[in-house]
Backbone atoms as SQL, in Angstrom:
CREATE TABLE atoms (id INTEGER PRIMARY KEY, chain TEXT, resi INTEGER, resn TEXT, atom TEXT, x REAL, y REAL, z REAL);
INSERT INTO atoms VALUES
  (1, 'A', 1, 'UNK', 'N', 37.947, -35.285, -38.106),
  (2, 'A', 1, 'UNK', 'CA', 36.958, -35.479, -37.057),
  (3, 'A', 1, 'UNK', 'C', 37.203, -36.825, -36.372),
  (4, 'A', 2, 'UNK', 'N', 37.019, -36.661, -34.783),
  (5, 'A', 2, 'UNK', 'CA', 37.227, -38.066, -34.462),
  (6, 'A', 2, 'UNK', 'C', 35.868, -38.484, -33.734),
  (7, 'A', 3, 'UNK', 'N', 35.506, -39.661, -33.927),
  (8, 'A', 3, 'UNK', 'CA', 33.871, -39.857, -32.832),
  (9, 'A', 3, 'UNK', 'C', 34.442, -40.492, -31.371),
  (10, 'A', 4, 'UNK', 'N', 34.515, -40.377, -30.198),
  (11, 'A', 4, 'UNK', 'CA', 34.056, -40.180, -29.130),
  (12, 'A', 4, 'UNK', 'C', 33.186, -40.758, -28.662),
  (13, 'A', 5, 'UNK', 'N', 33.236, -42.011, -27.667),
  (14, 'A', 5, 'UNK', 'CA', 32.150, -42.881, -27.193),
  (15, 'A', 5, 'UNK', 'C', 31.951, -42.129, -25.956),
  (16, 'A', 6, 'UNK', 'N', 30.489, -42.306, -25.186),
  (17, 'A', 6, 'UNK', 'CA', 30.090, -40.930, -24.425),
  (18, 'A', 6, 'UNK', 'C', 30.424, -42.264, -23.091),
  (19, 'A', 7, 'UNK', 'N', 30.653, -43.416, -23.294),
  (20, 'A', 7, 'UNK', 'CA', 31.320, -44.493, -21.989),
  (21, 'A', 7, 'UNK', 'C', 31.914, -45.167, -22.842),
  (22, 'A', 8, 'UNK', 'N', 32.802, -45.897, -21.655),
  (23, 'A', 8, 'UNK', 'CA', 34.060, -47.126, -21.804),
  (24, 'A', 8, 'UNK', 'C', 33.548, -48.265, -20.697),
  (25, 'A', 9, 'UNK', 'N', 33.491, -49.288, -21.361),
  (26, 'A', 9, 'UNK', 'CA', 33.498, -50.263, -20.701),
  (27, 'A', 9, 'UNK', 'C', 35.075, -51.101, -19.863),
  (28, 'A', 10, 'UNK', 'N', 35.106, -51.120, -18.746),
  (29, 'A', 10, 'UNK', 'CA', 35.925, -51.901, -18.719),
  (30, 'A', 10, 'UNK', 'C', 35.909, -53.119, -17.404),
  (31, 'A', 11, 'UNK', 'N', 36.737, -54.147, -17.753),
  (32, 'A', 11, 'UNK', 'CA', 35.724, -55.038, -17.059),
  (33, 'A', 11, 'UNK', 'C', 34.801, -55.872, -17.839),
  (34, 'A', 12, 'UNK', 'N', 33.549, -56.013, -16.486),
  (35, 'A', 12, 'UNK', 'CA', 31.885, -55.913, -16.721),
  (36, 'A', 12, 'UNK', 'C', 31.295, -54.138, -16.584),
  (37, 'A', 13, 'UNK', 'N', 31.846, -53.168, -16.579),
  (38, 'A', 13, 'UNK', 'CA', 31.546, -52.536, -15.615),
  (39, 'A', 13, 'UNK', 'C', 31.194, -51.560, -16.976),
  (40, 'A', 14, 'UNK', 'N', 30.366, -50.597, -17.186),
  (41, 'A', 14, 'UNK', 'CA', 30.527, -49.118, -18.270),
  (42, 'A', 14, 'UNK', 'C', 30.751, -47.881, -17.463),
  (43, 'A', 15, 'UNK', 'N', 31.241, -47.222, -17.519),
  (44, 'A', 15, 'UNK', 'CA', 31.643, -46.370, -17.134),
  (45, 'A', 15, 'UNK', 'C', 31.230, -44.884, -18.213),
  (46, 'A', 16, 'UNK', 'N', 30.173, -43.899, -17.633),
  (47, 'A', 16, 'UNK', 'CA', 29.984, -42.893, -18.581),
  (48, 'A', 16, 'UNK', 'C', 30.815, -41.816, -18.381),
  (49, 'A', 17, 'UNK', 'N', 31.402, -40.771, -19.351),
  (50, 'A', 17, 'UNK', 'CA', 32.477, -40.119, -19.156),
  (51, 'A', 17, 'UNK', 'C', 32.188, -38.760, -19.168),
  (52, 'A', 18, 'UNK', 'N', 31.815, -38.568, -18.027),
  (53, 'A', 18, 'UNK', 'CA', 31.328, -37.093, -17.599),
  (54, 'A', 18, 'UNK', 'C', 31.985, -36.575, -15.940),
  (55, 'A', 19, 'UNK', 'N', 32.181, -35.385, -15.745),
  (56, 'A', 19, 'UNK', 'CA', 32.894, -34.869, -14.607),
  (57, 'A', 19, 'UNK', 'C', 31.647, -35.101, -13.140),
  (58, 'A', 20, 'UNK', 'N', 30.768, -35.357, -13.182),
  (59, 'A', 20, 'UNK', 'CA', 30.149, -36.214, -11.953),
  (60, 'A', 20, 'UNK', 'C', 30.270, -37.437, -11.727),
  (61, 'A', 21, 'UNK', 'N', 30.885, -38.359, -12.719),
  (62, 'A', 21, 'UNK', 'CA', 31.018, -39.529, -12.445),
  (63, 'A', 21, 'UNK', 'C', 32.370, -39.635, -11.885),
  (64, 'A', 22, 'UNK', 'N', 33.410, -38.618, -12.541),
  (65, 'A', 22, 'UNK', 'CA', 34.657, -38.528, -12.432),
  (66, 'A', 22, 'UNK', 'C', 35.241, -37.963, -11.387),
  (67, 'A', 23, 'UNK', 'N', 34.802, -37.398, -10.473),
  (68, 'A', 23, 'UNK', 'CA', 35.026, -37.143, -9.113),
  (69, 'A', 23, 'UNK', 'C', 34.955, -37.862, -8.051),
  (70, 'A', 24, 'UNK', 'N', 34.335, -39.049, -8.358),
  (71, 'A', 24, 'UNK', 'CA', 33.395, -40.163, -7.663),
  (72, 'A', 24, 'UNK', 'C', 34.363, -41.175, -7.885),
  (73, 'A', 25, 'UNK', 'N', 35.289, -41.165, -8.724),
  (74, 'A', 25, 'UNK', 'CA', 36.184, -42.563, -9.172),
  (75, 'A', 25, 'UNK', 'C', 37.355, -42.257, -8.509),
  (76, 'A', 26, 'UNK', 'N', 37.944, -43.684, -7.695),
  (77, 'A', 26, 'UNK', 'CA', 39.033, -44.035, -7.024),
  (78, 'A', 26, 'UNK', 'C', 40.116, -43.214, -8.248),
  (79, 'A', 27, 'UNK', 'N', 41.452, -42.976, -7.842),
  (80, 'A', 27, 'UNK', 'CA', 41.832, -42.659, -8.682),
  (81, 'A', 27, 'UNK', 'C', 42.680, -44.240, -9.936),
  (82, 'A', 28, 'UNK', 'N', 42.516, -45.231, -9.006),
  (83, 'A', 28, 'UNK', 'CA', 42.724, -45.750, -9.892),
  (84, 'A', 28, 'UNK', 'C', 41.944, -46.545, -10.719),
  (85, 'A', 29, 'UNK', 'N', 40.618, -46.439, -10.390),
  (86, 'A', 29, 'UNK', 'CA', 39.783, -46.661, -11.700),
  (87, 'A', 29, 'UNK', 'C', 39.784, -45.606, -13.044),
  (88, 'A', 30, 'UNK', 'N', 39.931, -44.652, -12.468),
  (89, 'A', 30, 'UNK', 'CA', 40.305, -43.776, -13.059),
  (90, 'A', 30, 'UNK', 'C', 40.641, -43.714, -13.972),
  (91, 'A', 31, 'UNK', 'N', 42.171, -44.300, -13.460),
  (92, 'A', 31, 'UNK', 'CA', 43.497, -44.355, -14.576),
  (93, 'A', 31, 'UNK', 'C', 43.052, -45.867, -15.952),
  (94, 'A', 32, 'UNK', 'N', 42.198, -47.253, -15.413),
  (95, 'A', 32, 'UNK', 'CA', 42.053, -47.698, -15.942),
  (96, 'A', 32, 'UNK', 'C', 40.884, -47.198, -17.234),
  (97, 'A', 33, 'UNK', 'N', 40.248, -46.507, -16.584),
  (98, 'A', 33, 'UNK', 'CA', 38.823, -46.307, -17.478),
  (99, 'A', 33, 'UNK', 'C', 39.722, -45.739, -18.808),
  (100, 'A', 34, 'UNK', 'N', 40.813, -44.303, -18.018),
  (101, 'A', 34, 'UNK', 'CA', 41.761, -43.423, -19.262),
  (102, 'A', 34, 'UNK', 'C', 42.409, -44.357, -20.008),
  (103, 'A', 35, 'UNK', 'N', 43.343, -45.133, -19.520),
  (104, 'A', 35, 'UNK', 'CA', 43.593, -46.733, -20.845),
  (105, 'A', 35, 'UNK', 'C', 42.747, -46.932, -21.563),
  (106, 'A', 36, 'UNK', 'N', 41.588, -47.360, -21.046),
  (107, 'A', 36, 'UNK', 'CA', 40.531, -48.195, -22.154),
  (108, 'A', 36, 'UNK', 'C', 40.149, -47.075, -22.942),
  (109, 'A', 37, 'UNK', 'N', 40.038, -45.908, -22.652),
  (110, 'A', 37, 'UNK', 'CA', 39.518, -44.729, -24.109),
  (111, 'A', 37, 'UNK', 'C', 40.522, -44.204, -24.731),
  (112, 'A', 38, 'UNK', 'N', 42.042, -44.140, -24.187),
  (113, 'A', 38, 'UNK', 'CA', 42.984, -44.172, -25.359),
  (114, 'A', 38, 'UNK', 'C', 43.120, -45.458, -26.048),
  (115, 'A', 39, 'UNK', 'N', 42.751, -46.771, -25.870),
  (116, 'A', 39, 'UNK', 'CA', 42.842, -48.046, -26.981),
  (117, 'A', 39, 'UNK', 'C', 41.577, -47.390, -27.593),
  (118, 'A', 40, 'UNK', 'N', 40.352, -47.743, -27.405),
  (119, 'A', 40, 'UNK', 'CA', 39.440, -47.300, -28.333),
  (120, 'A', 40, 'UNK', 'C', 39.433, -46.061, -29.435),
  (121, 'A', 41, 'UNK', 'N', 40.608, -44.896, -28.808),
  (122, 'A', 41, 'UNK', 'CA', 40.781, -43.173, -30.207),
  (123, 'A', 41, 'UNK', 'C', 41.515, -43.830, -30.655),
  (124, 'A', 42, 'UNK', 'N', 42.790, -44.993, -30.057),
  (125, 'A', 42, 'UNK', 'CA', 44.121, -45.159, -30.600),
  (126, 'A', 42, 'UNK', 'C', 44.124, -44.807, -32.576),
  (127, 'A', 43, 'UNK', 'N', 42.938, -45.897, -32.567),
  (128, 'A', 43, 'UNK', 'CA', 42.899, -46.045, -33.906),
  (129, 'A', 43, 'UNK', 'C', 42.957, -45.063, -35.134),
  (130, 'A', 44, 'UNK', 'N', 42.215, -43.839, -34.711),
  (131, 'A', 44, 'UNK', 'CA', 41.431, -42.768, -35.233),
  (132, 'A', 44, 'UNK', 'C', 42.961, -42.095, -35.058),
  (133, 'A', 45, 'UNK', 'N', 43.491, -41.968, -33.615),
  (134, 'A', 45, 'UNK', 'CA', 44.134, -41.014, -34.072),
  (135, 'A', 45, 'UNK', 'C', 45.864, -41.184, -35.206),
  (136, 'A', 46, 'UNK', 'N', 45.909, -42.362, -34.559),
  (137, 'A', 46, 'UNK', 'CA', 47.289, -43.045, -35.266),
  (138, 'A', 46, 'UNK', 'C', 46.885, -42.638, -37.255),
  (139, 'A', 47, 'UNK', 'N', 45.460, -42.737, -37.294),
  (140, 'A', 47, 'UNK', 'CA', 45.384, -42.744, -38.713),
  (141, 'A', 47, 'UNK', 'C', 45.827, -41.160, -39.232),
  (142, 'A', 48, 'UNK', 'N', 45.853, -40.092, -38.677),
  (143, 'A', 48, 'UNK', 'CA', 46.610, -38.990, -39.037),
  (144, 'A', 48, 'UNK', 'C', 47.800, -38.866, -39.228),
  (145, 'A', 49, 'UNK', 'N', 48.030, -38.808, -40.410),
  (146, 'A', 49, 'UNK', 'CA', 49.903, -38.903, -40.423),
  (147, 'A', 49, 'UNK', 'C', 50.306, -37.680, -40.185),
  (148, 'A', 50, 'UNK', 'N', 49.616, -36.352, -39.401),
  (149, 'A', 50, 'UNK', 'CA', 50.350, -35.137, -39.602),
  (150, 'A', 50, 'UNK', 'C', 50.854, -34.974, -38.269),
  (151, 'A', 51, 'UNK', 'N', 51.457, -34.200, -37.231),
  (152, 'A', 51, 'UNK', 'CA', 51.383, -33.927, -35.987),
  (153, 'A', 51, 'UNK', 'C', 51.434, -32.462, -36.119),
  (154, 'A', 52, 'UNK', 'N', 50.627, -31.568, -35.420),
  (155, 'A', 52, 'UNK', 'CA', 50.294, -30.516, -35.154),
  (156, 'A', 52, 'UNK', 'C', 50.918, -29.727, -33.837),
  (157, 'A', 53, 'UNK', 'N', 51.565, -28.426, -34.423),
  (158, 'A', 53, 'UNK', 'CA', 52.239, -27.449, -33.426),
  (159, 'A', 53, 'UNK', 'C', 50.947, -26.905, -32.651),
  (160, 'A', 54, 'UNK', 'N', 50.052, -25.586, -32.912),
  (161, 'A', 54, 'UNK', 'CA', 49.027, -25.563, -32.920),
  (162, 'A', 54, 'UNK', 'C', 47.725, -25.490, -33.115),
  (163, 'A', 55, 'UNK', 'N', 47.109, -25.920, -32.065),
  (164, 'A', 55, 'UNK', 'CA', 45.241, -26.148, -32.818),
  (165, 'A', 55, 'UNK', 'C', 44.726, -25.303, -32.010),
  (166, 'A', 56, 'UNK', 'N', 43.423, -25.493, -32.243),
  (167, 'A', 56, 'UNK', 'CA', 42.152, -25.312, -31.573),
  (168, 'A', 56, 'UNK', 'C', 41.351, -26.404, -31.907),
  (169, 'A', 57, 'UNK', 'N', 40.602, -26.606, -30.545),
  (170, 'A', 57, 'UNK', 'CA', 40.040, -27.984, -30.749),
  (171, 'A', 57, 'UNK', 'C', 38.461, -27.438, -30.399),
  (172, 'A', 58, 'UNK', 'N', 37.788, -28.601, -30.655),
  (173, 'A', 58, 'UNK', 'CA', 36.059, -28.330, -30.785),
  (174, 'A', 58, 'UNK', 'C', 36.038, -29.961, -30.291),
  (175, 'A', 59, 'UNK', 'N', 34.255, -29.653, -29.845),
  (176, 'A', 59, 'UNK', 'CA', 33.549, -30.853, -29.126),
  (177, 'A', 59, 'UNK', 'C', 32.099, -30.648, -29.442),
  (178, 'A', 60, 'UNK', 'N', 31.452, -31.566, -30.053),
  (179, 'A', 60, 'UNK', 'CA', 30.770, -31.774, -30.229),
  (180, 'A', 60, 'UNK', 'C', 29.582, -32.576, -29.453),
  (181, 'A', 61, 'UNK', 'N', 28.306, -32.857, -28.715),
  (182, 'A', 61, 'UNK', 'CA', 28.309, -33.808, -27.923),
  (183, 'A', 61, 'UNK', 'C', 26.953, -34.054, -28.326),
  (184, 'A', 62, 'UNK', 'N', 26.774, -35.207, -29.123),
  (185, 'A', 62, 'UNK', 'CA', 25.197, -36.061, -29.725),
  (186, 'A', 62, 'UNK', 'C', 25.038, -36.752, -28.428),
  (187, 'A', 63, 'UNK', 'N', 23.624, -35.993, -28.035),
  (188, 'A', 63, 'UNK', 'CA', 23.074, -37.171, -26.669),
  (189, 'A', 63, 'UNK', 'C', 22.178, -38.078, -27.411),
  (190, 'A', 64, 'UNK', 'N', 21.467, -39.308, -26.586),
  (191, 'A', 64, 'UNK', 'CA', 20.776, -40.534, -27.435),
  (192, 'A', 64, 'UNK', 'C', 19.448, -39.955, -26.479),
  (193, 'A', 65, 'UNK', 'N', 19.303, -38.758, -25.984),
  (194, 'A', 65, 'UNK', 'CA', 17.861, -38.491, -25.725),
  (195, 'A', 65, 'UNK', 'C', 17.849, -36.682, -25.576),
  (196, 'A', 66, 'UNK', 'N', 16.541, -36.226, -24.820),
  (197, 'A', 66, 'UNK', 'CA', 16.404, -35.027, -24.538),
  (198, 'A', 66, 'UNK', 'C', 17.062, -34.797, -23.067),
  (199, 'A', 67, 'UNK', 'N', 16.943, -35.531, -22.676),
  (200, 'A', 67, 'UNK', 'CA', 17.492, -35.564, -20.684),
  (201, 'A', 67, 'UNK', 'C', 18.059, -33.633, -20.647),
  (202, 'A', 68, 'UNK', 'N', 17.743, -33.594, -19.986),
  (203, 'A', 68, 'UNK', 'CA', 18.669, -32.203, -19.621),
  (204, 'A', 68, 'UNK', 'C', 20.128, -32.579, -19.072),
  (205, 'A', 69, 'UNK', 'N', 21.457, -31.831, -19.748),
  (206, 'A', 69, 'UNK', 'CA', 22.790, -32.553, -19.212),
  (207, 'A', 69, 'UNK', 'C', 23.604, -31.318, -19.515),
  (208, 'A', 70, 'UNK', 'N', 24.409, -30.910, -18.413),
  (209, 'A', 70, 'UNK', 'CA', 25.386, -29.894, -18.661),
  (210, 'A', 70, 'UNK', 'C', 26.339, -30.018, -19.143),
  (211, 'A', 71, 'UNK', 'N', 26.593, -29.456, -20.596),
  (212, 'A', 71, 'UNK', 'CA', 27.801, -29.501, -22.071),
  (213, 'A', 71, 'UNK', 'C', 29.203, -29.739, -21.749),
  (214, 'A', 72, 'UNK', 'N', 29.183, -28.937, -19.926),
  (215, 'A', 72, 'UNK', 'CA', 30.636, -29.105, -19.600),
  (216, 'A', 72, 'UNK', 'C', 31.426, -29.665, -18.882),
  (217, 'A', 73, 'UNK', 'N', 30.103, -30.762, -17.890),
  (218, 'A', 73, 'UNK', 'CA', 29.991, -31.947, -17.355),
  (219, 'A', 73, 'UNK', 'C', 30.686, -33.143, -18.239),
  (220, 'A', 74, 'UNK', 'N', 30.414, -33.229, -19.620),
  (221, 'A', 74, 'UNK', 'CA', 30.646, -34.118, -20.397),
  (222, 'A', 74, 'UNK', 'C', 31.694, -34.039, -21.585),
  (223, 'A', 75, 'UNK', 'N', 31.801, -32.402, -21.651),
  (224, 'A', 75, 'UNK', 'CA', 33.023, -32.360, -22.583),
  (225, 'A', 75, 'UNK', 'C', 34.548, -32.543, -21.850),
  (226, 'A', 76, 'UNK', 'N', 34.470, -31.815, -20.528),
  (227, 'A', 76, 'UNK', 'CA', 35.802, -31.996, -19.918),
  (228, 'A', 76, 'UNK', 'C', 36.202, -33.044, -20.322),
  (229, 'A', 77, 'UNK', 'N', 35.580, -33.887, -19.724),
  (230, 'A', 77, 'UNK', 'CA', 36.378, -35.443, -19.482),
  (231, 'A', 77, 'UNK', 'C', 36.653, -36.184, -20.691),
  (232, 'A', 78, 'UNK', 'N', 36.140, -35.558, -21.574),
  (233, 'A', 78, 'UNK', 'CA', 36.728, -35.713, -23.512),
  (234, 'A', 78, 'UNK', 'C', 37.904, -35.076, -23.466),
  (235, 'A', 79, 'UNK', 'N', 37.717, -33.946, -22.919),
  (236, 'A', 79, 'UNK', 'CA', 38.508, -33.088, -23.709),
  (237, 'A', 79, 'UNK', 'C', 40.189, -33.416, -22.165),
  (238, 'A', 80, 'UNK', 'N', 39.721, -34.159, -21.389),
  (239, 'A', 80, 'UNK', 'CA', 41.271, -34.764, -20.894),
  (240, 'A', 80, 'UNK', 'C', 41.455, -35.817, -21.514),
  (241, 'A', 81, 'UNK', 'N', 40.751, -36.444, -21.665),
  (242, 'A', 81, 'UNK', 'CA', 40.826, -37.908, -21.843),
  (243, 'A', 81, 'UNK', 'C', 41.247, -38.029, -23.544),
  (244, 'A', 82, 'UNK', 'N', 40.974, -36.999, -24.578),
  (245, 'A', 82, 'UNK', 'CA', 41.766, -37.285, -25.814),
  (246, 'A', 82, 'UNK', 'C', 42.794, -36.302, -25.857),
  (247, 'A', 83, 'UNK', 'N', 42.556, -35.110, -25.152),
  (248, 'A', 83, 'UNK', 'CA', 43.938, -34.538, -25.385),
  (249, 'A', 83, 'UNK', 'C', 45.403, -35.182, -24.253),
  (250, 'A', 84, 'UNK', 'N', 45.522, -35.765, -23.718),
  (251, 'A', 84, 'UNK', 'CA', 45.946, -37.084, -23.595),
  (252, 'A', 84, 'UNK', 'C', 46.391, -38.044, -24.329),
  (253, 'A', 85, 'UNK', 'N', 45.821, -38.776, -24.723),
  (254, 'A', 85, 'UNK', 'CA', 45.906, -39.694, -25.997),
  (255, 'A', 85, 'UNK', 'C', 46.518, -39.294, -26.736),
  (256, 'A', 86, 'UNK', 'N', 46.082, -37.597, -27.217),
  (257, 'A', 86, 'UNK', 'CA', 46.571, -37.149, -28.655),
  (258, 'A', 86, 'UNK', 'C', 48.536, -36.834, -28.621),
  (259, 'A', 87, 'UNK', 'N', 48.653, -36.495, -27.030),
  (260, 'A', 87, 'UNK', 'CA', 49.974, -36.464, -26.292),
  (261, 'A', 87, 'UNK', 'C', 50.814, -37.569, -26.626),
  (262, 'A', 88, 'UNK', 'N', 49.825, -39.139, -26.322),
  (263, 'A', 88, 'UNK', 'CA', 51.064, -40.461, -25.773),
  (264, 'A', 88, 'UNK', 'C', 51.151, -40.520, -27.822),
  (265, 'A', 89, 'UNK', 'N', 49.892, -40.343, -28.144),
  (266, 'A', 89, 'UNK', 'CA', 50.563, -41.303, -29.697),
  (267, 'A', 89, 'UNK', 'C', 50.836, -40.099, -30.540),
  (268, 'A', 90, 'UNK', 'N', 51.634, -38.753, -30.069),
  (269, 'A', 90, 'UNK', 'CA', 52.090, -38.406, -30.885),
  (270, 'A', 90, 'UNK', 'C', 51.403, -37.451, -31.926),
  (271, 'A', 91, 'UNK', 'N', 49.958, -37.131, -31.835),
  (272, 'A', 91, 'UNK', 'CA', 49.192, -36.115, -32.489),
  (273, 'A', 91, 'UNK', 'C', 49.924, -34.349, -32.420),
  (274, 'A', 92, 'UNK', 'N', 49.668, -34.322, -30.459),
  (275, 'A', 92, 'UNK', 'CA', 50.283, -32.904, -30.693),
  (276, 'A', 92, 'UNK', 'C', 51.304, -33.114, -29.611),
  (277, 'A', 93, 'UNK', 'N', 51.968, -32.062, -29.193),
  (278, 'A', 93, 'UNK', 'CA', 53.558, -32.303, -28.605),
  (279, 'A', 93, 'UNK', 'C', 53.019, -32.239, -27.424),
  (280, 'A', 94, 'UNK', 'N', 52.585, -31.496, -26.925),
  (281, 'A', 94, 'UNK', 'CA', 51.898, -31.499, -25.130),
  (282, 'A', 94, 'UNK', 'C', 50.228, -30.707, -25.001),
  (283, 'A', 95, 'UNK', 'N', 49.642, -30.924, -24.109),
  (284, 'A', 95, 'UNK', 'CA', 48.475, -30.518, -24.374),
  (285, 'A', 95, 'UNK', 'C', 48.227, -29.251, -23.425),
  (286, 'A', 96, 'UNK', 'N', 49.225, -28.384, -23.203),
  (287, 'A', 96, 'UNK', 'CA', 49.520, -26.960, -23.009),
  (288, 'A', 96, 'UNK', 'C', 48.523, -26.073, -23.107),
  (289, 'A', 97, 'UNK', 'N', 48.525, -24.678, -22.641),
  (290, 'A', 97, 'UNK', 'CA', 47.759, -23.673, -23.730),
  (291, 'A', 97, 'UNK', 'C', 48.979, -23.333, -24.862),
  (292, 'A', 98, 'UNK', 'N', 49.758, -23.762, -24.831),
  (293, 'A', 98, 'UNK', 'CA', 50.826, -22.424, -26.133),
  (294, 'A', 98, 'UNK', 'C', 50.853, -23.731, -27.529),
  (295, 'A', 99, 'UNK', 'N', 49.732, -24.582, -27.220),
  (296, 'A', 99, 'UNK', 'CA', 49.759, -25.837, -28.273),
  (297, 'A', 99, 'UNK', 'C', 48.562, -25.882, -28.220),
  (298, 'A', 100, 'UNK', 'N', 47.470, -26.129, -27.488),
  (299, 'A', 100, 'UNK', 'CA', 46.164, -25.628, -27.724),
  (300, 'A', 100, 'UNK', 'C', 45.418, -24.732, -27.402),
  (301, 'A', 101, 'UNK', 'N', 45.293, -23.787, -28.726),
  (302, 'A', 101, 'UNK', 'CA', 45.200, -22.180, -28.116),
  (303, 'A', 101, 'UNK', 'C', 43.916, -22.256, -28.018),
  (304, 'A', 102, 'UNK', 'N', 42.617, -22.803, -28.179),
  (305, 'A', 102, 'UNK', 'CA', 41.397, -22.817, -27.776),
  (306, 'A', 102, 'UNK', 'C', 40.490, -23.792, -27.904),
  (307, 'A', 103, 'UNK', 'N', 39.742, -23.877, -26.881),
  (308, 'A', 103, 'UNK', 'CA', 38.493, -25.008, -27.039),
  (309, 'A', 103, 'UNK', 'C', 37.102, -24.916, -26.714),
  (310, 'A', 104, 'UNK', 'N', 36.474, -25.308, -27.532),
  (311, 'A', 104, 'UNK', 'CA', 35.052, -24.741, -27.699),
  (312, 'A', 104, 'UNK', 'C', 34.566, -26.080, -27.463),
  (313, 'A', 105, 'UNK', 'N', 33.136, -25.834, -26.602),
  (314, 'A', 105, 'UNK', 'CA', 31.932, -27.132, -26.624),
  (315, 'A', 105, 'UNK', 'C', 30.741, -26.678, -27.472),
  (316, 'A', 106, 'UNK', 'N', 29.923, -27.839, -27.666),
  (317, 'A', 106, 'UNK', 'CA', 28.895, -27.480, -28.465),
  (318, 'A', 106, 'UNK', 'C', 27.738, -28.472, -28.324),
  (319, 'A', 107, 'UNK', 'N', 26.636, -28.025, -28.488),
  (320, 'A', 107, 'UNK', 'CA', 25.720, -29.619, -28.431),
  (321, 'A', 107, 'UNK', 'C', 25.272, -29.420, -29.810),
  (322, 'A', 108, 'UNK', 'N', 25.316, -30.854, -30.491),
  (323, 'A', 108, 'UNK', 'CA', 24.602, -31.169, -31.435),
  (324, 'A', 108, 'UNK', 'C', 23.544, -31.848, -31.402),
  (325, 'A', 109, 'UNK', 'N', 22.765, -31.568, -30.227),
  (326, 'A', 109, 'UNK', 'CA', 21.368, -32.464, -30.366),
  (327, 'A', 109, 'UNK', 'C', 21.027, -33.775, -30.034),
  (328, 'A', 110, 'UNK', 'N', 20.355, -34.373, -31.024),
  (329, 'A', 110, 'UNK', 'CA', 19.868, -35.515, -30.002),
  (330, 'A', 110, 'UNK', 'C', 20.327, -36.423, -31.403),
  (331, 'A', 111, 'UNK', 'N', 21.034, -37.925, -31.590),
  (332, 'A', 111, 'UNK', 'CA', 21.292, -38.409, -31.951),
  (333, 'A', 111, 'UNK', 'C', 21.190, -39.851, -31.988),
  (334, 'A', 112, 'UNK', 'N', 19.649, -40.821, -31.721),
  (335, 'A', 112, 'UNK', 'CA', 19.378, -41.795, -31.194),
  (336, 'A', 112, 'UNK', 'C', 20.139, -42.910, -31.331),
  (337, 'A', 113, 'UNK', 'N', 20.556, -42.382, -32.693),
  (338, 'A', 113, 'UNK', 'CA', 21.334, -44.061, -33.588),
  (339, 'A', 113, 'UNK', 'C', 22.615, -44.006, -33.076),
  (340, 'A', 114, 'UNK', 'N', 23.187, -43.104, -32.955),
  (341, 'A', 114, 'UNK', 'CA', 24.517, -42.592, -32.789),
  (342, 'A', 114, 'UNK', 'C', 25.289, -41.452, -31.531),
  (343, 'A', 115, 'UNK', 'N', 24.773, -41.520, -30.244),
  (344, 'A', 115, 'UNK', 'CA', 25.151, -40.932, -29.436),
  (345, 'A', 115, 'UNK', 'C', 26.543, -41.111, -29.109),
  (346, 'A', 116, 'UNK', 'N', 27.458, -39.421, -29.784),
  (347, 'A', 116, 'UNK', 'CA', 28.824, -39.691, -29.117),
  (348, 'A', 116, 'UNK', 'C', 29.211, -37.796, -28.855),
  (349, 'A', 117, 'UNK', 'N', 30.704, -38.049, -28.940),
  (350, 'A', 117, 'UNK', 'CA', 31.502, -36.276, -28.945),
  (351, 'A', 117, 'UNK', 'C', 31.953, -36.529, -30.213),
  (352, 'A', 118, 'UNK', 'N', 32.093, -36.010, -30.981),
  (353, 'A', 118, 'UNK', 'CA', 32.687, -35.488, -32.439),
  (354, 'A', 118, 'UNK', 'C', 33.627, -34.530, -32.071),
  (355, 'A', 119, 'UNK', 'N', 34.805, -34.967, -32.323),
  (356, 'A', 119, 'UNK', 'CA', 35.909, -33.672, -31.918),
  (357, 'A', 119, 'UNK', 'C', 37.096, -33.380, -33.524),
  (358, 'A', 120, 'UNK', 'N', 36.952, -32.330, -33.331),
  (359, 'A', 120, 'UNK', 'CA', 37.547, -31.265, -34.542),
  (360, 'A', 120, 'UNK', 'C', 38.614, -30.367, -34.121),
  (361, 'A', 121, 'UNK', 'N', 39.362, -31.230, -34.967),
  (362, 'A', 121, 'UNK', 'CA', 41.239, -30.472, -34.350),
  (363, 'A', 121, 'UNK', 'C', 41.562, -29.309, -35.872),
  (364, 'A', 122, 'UNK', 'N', 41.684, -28.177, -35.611),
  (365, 'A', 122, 'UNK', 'CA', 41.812, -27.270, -36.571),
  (366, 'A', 122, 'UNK', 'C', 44.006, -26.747, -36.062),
  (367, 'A', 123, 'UNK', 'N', 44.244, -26.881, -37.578),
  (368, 'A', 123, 'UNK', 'CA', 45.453, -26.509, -36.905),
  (369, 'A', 123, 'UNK', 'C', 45.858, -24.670, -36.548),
  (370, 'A', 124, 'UNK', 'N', 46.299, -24.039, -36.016),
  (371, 'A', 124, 'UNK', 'CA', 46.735, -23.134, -36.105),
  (372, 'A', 124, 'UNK', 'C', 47.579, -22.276, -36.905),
  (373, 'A', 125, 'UNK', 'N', 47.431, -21.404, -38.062),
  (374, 'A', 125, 'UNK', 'CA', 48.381, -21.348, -38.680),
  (375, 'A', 125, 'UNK', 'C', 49.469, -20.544, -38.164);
């Protein structure tokens, strides 16, 4: 499991990581915001010593309130932004469909202490 910060700061600036904000960004803020959330998984993911042919991946998404928020507004931009990451350091070989054969969102509720995405890489056998 990896946790998933639901923004990146970079700068002074936070930046929340959802596909309405992400349409709205120059593209090269863009590209900086995607740096700063591959240093922040770097860690998590480097700690897997396996690399995976294929998965299926899952998303999890703890909000820090009730707000009403659409699951797929907020998973996309996880689900580029680490399958990515999982690409440069080497997790899986490309982030394809014939390497990730499926991906599921999910809400887990409301999580005050701890609002993030929880993502779950299952390998394929």
């Amino acid at each position: 499991m990896f946790k998933s910060p639901l923004s990146v700061t970079v700068g002074k600036r936070k930046y929340i990581l959802n596909l309405n904000n992400y349409r709205n960004w120059h593209y090269r803020v863009s590209n900086f915001i995607k740096i700063a959330y591959k240093k922040i998984m770097r860690e998590q993911i480097i700690k897997v010593r396996k690399a995976f042919n294929k998965v299926y991946m899952s998303y999890t998404v703890y909000r820090d309130s009730n707000r009403k928020f659409d699951i797929g507004n907020v998973c996309s931009i996880h689900e580029k932004f680490f399958e990515d990451a999982c690409v440069e350091y080497g997790l899986i070989p490309d982030d394809k469909a014939s390497v990730i054969q499926a991906v599921h969102y999910y809400n887990g509720g409301v999580d005050k202490e701890n609002p993030c995405v929880m993502i779950e890489i299952k390998e394929v056998e």
